[in-house]
MIMITOR-842351 format. One record per residue: residue in one letter; chain; x, y, z negated of N, C-alpha, C in turn. Coordinates in steps of 0.1 Angstrom, whole numbers, plus 5000, padded with zeros to 4 digits. Layout:
BEGIN
('a', 'A', (X, Y, Z), (X, Y, Z), (X, Y, Z)),
...
END
This chain:
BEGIN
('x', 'A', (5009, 4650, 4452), (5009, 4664, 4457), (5019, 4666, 4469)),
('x', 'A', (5027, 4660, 4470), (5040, 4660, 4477), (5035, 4652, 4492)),
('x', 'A', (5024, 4643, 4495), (5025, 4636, 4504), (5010, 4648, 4513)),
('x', 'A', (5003, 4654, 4501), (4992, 4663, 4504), (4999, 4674, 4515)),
('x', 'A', (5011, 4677, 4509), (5020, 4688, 4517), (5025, 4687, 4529)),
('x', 'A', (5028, 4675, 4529), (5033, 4666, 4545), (5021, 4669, 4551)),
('x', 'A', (5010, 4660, 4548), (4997, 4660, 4556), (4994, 4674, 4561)),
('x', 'A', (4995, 4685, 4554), (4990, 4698, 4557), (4999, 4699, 4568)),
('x', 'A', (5014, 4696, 4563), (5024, 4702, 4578), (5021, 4696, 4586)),
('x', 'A', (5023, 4682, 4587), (5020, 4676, 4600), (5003, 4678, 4607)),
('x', 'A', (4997, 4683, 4603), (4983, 4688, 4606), (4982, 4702, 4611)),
('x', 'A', (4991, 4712, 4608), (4996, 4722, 4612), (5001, 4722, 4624)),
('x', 'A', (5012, 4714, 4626), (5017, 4712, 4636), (5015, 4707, 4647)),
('x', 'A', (5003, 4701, 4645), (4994, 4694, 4657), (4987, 4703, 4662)),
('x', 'A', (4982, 4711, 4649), (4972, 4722, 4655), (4980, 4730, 4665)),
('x', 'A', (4990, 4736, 4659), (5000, 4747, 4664), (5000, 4741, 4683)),
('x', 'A', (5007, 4730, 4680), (5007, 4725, 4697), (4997, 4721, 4703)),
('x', 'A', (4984, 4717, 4697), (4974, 4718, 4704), (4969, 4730, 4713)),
('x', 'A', (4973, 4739, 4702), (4971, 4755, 4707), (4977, 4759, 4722)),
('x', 'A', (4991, 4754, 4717), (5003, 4760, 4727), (5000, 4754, 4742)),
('x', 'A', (4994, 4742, 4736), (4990, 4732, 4750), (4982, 4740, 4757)),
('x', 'A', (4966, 4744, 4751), (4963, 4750, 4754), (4964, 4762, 4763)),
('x', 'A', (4972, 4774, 4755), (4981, 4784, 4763), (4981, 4779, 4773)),
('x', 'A', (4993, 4769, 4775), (5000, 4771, 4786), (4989, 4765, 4799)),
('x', 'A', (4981, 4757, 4796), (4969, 4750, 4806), (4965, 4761, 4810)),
('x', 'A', (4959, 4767, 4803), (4953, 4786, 4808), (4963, 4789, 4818)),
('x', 'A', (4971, 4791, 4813), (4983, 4801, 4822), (4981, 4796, 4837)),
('x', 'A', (4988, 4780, 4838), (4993, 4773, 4850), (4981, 4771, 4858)),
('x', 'A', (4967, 4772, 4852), (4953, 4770, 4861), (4952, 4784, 4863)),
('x', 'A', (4949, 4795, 4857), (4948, 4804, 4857), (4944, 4809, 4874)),
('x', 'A', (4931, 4810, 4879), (4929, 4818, 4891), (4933, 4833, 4893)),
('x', 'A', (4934, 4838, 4886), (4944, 4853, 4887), (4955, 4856, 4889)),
('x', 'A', (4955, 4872, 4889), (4968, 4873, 4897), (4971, 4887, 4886)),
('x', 'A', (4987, 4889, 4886), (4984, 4900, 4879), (4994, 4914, 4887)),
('x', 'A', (4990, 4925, 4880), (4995, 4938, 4888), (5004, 4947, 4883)),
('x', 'A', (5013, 4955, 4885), (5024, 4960, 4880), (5022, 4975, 4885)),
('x', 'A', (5023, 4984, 4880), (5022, 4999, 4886), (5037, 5006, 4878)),
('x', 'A', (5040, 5015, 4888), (5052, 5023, 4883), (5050, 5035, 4890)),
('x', 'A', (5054, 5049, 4882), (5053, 5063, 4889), (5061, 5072, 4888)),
('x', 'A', (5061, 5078, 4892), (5075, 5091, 4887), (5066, 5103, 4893)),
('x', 'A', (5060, 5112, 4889), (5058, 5111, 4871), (5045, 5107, 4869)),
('x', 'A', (5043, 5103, 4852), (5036, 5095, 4853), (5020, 5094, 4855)),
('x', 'A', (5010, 5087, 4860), (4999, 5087, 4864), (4991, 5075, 4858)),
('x', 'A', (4976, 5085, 4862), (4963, 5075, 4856), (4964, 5062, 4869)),
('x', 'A', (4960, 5053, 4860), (4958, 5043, 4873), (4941, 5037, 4876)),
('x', 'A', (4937, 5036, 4888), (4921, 5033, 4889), (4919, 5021, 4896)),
('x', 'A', (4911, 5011, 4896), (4916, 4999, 4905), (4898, 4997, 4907)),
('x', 'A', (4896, 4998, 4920), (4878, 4999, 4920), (4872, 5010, 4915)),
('x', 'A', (4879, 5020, 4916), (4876, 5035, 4906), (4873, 5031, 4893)),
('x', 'A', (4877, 5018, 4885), (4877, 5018, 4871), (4891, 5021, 4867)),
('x', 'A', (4892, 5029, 4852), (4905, 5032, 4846), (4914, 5023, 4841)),
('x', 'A', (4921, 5017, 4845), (4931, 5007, 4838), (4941, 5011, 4831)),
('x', 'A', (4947, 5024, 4826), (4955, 5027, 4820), (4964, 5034, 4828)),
('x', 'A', (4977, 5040, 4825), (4989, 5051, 4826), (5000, 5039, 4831)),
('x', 'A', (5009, 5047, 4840), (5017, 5044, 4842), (5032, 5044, 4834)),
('x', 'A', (5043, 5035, 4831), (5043, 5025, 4835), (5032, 5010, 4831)),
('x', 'A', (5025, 5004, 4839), (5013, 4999, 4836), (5019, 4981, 4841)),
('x', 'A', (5015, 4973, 4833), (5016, 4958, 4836), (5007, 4948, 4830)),
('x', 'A', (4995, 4943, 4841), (4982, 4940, 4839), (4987, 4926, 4841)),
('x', 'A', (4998, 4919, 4833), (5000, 4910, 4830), (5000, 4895, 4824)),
('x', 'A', (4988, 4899, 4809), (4983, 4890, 4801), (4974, 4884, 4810)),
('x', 'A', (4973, 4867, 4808), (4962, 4861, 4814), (4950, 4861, 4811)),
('x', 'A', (4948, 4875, 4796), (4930, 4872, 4795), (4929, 4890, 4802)),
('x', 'A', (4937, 4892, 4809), (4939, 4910, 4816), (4940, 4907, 4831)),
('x', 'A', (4940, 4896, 4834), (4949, 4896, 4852), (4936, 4897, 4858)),
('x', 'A', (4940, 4903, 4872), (4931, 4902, 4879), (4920, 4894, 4888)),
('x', 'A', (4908, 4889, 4891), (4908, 4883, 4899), (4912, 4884, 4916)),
('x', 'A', (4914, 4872, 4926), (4918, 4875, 4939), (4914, 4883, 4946)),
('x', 'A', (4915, 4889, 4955), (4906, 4903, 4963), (4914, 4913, 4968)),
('x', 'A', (4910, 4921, 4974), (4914, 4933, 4974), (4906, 4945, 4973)),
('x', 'A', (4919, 4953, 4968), (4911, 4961, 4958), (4915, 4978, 4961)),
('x', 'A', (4907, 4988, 4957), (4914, 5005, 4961), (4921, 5006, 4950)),
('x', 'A', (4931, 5013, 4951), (4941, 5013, 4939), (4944, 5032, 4939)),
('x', 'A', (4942, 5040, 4929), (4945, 5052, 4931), (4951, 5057, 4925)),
('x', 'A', (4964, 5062, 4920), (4967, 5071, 4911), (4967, 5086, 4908)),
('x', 'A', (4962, 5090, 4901), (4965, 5102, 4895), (4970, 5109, 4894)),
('x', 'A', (4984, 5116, 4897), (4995, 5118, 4884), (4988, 5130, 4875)),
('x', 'A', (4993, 5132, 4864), (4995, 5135, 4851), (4994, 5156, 4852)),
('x', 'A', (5007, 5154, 4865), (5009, 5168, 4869), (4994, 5169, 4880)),
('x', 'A', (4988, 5183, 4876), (4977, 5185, 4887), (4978, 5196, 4901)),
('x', 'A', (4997, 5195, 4904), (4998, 5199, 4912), (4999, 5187, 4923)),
('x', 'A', (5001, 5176, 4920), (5008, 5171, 4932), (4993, 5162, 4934)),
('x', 'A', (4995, 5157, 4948), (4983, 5149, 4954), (4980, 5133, 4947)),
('x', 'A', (4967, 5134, 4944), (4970, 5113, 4942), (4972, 5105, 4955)),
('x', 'A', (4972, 5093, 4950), (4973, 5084, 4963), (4968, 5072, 4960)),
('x', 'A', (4961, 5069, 4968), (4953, 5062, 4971), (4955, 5051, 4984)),
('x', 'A', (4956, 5037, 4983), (4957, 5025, 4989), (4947, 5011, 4988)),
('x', 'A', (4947, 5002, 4998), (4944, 4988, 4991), (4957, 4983, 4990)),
('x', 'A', (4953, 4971, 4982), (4963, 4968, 4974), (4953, 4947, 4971)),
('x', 'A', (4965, 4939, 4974), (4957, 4925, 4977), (4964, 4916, 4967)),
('x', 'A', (4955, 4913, 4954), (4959, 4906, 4943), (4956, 4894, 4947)),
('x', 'A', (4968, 4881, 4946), (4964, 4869, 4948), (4969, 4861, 4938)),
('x', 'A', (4963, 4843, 4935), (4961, 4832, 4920), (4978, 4833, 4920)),
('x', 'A', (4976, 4837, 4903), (4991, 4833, 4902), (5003, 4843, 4906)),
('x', 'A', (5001, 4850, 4910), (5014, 4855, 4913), (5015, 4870, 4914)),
('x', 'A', (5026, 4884, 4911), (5023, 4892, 4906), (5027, 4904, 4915)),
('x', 'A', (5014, 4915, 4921), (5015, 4927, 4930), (5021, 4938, 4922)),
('x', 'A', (5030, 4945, 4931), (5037, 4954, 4926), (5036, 4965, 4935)),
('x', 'A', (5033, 4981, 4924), (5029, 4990, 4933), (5038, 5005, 4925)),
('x', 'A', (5050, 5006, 4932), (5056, 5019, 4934), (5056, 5037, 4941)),
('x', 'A', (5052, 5045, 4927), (5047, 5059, 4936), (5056, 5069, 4934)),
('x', 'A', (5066, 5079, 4937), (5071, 5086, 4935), (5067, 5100, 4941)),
('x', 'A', (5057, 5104, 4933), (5050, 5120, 4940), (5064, 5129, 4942)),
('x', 'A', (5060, 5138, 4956), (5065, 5148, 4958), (5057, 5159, 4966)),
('x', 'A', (5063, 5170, 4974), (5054, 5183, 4977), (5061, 5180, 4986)),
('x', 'A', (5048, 5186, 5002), (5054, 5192, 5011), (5061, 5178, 5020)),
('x', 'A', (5054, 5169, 5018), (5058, 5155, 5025), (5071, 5148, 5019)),
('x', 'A', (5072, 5152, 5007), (5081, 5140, 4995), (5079, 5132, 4991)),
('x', 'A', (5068, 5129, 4993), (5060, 5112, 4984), (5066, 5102, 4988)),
('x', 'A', (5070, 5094, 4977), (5074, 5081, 4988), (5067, 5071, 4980)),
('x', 'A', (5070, 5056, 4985), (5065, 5045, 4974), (5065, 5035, 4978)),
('x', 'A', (5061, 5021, 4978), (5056, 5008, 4984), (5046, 5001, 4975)),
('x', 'A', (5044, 4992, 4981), (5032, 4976, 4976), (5041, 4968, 4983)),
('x', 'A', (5038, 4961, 4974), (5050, 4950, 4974), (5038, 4936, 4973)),
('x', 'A', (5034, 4921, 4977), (5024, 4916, 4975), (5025, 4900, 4981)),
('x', 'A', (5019, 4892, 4976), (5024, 4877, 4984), (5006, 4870, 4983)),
('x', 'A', (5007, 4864, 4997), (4999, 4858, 4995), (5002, 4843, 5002)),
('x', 'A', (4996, 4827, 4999), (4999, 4819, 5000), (4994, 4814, 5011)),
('x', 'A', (5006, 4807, 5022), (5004, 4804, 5031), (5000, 4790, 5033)),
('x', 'A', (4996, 4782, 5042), (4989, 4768, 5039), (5002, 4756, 5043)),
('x', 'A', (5011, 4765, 5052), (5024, 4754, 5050), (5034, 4758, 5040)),
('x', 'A', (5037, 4753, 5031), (5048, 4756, 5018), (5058, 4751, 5024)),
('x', 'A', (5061, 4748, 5033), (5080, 4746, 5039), (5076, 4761, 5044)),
('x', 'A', (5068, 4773, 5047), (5074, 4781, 5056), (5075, 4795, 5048)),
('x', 'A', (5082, 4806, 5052), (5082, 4815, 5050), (5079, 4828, 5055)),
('x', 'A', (5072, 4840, 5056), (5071, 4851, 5060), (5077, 4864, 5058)),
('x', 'A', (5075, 4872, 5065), (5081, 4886, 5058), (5075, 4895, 5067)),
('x', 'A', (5064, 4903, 5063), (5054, 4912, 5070), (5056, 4929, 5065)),
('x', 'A', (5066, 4935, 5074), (5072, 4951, 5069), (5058, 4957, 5074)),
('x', 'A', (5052, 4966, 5069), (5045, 4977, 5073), (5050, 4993, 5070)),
('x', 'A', (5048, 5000, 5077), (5055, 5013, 5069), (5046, 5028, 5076)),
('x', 'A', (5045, 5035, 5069), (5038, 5049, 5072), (5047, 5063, 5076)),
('x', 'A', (5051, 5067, 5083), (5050, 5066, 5095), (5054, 5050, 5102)),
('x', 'A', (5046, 5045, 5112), (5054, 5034, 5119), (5060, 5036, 5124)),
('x', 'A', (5070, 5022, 5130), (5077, 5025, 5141), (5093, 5032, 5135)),
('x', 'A', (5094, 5024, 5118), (5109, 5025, 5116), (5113, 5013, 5116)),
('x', 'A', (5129, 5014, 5119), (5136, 5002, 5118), (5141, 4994, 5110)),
('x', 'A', (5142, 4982, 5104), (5141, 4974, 5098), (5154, 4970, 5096)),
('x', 'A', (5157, 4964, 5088), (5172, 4958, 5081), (5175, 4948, 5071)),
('x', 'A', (5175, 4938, 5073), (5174, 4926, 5067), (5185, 4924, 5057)),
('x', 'A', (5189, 4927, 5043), (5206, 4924, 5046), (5217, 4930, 5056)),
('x', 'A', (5209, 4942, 5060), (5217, 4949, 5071), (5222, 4945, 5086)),
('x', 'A', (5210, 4934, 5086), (5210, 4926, 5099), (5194, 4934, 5106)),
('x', 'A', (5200, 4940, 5119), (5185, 4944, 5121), (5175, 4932, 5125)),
('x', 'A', (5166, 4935, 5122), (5153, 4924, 5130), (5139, 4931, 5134)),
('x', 'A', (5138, 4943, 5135), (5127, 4948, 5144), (5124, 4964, 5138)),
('x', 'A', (5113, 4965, 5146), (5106, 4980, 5140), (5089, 4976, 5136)),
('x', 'A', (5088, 4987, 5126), (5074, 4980, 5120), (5064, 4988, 5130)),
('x', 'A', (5051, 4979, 5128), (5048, 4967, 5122), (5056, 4957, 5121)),
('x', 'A', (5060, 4948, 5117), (5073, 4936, 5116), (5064, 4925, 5108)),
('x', 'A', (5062, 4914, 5115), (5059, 4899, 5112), (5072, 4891, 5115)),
('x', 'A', (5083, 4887, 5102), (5092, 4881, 5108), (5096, 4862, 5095)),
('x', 'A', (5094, 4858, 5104), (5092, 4844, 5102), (5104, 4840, 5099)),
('x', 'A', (5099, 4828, 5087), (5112, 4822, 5078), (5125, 4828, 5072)),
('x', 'A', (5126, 4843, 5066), (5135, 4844, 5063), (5138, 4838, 5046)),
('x', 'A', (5155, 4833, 5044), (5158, 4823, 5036), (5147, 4830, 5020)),
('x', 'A', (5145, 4817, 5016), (5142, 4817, 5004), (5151, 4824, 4990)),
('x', 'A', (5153, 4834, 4988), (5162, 4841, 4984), (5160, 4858, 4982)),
('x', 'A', (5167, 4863, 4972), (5170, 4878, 4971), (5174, 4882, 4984)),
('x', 'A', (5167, 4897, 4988), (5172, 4905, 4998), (5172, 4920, 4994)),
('x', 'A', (5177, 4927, 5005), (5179, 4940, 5003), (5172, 4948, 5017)),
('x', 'A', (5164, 4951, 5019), (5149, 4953, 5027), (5154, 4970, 5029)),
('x', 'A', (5156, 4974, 5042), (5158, 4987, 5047), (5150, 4996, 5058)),
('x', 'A', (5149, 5002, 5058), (5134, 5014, 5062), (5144, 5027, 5070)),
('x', 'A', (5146, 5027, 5082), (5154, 5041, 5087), (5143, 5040, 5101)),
('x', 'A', (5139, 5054, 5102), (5134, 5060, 5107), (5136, 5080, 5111)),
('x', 'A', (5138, 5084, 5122), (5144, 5096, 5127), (5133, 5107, 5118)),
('x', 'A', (5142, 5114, 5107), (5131, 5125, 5105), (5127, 5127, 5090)),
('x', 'A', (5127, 5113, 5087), (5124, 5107, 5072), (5137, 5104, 5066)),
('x', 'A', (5136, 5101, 5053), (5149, 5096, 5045), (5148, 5081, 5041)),
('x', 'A', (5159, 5076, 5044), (5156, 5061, 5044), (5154, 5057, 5031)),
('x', 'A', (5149, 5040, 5032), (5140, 5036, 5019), (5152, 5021, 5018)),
('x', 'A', (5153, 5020, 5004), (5159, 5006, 5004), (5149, 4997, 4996)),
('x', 'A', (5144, 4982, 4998), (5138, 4977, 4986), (5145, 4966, 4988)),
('x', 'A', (5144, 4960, 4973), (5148, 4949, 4966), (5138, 4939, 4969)),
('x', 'A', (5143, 4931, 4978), (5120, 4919, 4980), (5136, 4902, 4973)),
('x', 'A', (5120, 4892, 4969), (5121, 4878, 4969), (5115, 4871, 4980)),
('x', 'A', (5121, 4864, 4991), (5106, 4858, 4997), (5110, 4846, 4993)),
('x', 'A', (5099, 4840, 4988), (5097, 4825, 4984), (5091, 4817, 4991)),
('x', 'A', (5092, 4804, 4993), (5089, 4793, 4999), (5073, 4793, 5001)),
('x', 'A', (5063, 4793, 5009), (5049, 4786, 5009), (5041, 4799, 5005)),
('x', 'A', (5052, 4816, 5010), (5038, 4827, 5009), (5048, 4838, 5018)),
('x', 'A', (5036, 4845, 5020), (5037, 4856, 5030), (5041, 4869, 5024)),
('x', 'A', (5053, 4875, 5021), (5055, 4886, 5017), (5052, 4900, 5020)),
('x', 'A', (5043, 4912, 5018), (5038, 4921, 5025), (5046, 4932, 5016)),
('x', 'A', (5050, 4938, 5026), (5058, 4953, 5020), (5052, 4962, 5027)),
('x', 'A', (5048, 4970, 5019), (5042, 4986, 5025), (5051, 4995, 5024)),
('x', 'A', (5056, 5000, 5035), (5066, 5013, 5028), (5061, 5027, 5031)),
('x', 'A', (5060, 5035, 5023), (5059, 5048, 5021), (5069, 5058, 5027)),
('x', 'A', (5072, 5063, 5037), (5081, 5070, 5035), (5087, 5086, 5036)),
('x', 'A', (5096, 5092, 5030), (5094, 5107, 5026), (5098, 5113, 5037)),
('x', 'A', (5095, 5125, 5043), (5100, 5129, 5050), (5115, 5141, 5050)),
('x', 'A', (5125, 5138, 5057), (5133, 5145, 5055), (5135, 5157, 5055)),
('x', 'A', (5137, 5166, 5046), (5133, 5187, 5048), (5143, 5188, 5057)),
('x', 'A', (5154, 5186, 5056), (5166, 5187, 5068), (5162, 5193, 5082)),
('x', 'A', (5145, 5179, 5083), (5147, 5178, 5097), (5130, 5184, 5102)),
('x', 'A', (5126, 5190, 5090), (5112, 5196, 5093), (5114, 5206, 5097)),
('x', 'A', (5104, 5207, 5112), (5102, 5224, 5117), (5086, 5231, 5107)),
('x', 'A', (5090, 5243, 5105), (5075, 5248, 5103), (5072, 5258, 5111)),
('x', 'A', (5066, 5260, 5115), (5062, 5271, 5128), (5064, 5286, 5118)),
('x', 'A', (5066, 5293, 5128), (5062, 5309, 5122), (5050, 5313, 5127)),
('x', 'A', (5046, 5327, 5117), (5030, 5329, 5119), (5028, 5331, 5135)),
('x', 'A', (5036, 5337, 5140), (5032, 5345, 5152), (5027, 5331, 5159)),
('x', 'A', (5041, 5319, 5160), (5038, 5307, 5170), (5025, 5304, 5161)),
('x', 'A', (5020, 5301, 5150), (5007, 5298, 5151), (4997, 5304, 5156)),
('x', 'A', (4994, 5317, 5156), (4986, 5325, 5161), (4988, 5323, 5176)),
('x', 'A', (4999, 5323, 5180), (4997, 5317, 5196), (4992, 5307, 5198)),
('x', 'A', (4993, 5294, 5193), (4987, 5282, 5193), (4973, 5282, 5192)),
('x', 'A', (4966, 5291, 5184), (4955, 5292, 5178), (4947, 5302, 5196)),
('x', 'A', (4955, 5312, 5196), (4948, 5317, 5210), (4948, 5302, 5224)),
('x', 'A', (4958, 5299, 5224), (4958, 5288, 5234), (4948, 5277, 5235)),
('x', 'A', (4944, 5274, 5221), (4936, 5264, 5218), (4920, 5267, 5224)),
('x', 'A', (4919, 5284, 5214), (4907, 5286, 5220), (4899, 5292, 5238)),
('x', 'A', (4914, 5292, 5244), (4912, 5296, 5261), (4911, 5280, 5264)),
('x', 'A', (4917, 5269, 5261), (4916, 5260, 5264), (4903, 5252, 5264)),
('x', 'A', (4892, 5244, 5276), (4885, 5238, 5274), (4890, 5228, 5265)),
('x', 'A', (4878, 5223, 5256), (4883, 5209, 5248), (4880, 5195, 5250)),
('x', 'A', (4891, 5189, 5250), (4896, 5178, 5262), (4887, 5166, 5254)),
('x', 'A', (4883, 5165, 5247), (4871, 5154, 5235), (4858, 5157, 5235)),
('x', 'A', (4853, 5167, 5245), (4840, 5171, 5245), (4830, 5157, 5253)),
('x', 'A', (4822, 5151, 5243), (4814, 5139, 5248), (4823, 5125, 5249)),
('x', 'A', (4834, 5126, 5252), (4841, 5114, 5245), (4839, 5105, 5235)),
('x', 'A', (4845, 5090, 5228), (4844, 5085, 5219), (4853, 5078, 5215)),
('x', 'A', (4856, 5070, 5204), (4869, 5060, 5203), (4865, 5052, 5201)),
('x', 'A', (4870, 5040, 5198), (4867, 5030, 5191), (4882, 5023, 5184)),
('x', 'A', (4879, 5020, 5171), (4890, 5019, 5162), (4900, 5003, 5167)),
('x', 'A', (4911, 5006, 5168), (4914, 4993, 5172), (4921, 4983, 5159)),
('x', 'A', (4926, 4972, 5159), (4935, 4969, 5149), (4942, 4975, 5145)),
('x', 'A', (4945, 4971, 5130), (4958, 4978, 5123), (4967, 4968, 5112)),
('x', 'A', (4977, 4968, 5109), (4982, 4962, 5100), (4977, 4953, 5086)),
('x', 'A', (4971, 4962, 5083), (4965, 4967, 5067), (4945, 4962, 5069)),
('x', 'A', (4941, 4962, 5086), (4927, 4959, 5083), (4920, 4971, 5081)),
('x', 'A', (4926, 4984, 5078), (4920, 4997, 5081), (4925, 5006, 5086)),
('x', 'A', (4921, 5022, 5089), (4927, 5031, 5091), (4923, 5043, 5082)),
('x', 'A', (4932, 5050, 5076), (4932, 5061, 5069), (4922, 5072, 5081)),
('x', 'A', (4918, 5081, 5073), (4911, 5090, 5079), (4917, 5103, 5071)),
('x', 'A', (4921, 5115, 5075), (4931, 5126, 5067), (4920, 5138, 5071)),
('x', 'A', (4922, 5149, 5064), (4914, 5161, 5064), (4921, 5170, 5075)),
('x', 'A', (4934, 5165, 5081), (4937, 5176, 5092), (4947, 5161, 5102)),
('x', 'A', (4952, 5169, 5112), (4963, 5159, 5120), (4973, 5158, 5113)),
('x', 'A', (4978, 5149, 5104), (4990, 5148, 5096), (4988, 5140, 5083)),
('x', 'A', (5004, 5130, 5085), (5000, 5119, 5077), (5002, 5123, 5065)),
('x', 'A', (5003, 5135, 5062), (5002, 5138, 5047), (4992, 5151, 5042)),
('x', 'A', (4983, 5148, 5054), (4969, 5156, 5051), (4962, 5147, 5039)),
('x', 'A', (4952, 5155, 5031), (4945, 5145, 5017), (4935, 5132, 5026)),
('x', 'A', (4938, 5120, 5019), (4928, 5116, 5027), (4913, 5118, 5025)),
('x', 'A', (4902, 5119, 5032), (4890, 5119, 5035), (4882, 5105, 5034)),
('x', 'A', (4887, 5092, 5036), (4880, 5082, 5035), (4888, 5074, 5047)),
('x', 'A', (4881, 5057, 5051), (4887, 5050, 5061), (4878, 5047, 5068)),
('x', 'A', (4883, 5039, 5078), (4874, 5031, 5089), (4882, 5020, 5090)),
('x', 'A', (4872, 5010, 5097), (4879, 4998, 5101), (4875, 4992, 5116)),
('x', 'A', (4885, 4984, 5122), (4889, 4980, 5134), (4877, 4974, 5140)),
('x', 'A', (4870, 4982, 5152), (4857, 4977, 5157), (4849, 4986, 5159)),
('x', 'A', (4847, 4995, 5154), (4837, 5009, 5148), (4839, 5016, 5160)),
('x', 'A', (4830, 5026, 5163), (4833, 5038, 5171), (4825, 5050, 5167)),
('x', 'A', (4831, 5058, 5170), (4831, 5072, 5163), (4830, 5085, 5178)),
('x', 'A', (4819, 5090, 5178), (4826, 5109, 5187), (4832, 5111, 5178)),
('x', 'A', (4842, 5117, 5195), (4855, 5123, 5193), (4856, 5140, 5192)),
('x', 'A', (4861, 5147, 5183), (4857, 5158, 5188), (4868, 5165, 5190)),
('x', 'A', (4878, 5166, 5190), (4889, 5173, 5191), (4904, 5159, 5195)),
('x', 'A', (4915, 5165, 5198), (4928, 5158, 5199), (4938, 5168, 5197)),
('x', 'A', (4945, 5165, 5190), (4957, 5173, 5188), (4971, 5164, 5181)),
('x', 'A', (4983, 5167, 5193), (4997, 5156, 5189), (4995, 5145, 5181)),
('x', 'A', (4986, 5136, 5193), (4989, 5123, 5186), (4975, 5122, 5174)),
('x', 'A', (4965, 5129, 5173), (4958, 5128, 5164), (4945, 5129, 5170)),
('x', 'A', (4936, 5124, 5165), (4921, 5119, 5168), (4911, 5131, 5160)),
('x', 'A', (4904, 5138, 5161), (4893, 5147, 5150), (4880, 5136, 5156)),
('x', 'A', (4874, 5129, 5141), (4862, 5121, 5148), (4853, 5125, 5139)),
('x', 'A', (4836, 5121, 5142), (4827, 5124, 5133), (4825, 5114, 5125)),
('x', 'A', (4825, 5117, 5111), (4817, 5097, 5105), (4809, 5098, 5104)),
('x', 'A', (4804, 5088, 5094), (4787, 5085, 5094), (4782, 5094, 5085)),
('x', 'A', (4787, 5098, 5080), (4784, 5107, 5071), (4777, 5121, 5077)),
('x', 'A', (4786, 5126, 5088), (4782, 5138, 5096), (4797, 5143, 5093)),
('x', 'A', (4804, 5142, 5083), (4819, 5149, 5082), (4828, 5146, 5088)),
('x', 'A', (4842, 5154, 5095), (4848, 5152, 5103), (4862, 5146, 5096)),
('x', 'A', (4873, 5143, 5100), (4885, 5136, 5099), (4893, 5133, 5107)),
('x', 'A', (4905, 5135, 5105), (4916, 5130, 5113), (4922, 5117, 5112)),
('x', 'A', (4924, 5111, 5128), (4929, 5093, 5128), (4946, 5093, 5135)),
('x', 'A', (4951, 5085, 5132), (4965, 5084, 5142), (4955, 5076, 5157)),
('x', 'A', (4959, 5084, 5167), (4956, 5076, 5180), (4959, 5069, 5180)),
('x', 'A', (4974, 5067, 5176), (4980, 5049, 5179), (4972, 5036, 5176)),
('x', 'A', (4959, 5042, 5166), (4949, 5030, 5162), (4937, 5034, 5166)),
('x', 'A', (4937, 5042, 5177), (4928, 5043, 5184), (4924, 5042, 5199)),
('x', 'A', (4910, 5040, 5207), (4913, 5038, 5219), (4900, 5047, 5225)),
('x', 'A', (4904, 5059, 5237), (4891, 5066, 5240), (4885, 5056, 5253)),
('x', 'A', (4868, 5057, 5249), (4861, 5048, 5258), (4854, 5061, 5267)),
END
């Protein structure tokens, strides 16, 4: 009876680590990647317009991770005053995207994507800032090193402290890793300062509004064509302003009539027949 009992344990425990072997083979092969969502307050999350669950969300487990791609990522929130938001978002084997949203009104939103993808030399390192509005300045550890867009090569293997100041907005601090043999992408979001917002009064709009319409319009028969962008697309907004709802994207190549221009902003037609607003900065009139 006694030697029966052995046999079972030691037969148990073979199984047991067979198992575990198992596991862990899955894990370490594993072609997926997995995805992290966080919100304040909290929201539905959509990934391909399928529902993956509420925020705080972590698509973690290896029989749950994603495959590699990229993907539309949208959230919800909860409250049906404030706007969703909507991005791509680039899941790569092994290793885990992180996506930060903090709704607010009136150009408060802020957030980032945080994302690594694997470069083909592993001695090197990257660090690729993007940020919405562009064209803020960067801070490494409080060492500047550029304004974004920002591609900046080899910084150490190690914790940093990633800074976002730009005139108008409230600055952003992130926590990044960059690791050895991948390309770190940071998206930053950023809110805009009330301090430093003008809003017109009715009368100056109604002035605006007469001036526009004595004015010939300077886009009549014109066209664009979309140039590069950071990200591989360009947002398309329902009015001139980056925190108009978005309308849908385009991407780098395309050309579109132009029908309107107003500060820095593009009114084009898409294929659809419906109109939208582009940043000119990613655009070029032909």
């Amino acid at each position: 009876m006694k030697k029966v009992v052995i046999v079972f344990i030691i037969s148990f425990i073979l199984a047991l680590g067979l198992f575990s072997g198992i596991q862990y083979y899955l894990i370490i092969r594993s072609e997926k990647g997995a995805l992290q969502v966080t919100s304040s307050p909290v929201s539905k999350v959509y990934l391909n317009n399928a529902y993956i669950g509420q925020t705080p969300l972590c698509v973690c487990q290896v029989s749950d991770m994603v495959a590699p791609g990229t993907y539309t990522i949208r959230l919800v929130p909860l409250d049906a005053s404030l706007q969703e938001f909507q991005d791509k978002v680039t899941i790569s084997s092994g290793v885990l995207t992180v996506v930060d949203r903090k709704f607010g009104k009136n150009g408060q939103s802020e957030g980032s994507i945080i994302s690594l993808t694997p470069l083909s030399d592993k001695s090197q390192s990257q660090l690729l800032v993007v940020s919405f509005p562009q064209g803020a300045q960067v801070l490494l550890d409080d060492q500047n090193i550029g304004i974004t867009p920002l591609l900046f090569n080899n910084p150490t293997a190690s914790d940093h402290d990633l800074k976002l100041i730009k005139d108008g907005y409230n600055e952003k601090e992130i926590r990044i890793r960059t690791p050895l043999g991948y390309k770190l992408t940071v998206t930053a979001y950023l809110s805009a300062n009330i301090a430093s917002l003008h809003i017109p009064t009715a009368t100056a709009s109604a002035v605006q509004v007469a001036s526009a319409a004595a004015t010939p319009n300077p886009a009549q028969g014109a066209r664009v064509v979309i140039l590069s962008t950071p990200t591989g697309f360009l947002r398309v907004h329902a009015g001139p302003s980056l925190y108009a709802t978005d309308v849908g994207e385009v991407v780098p190549g395309k050309t579109y009539s132009l029908v309107d221009v107003r500060n820095g902003w593009y009114e084009i037609t898409l294929a659809d027949g419906s109109a939208g607003w582009i940043s000119s900065q990613y655009a070029k009139r032909e």
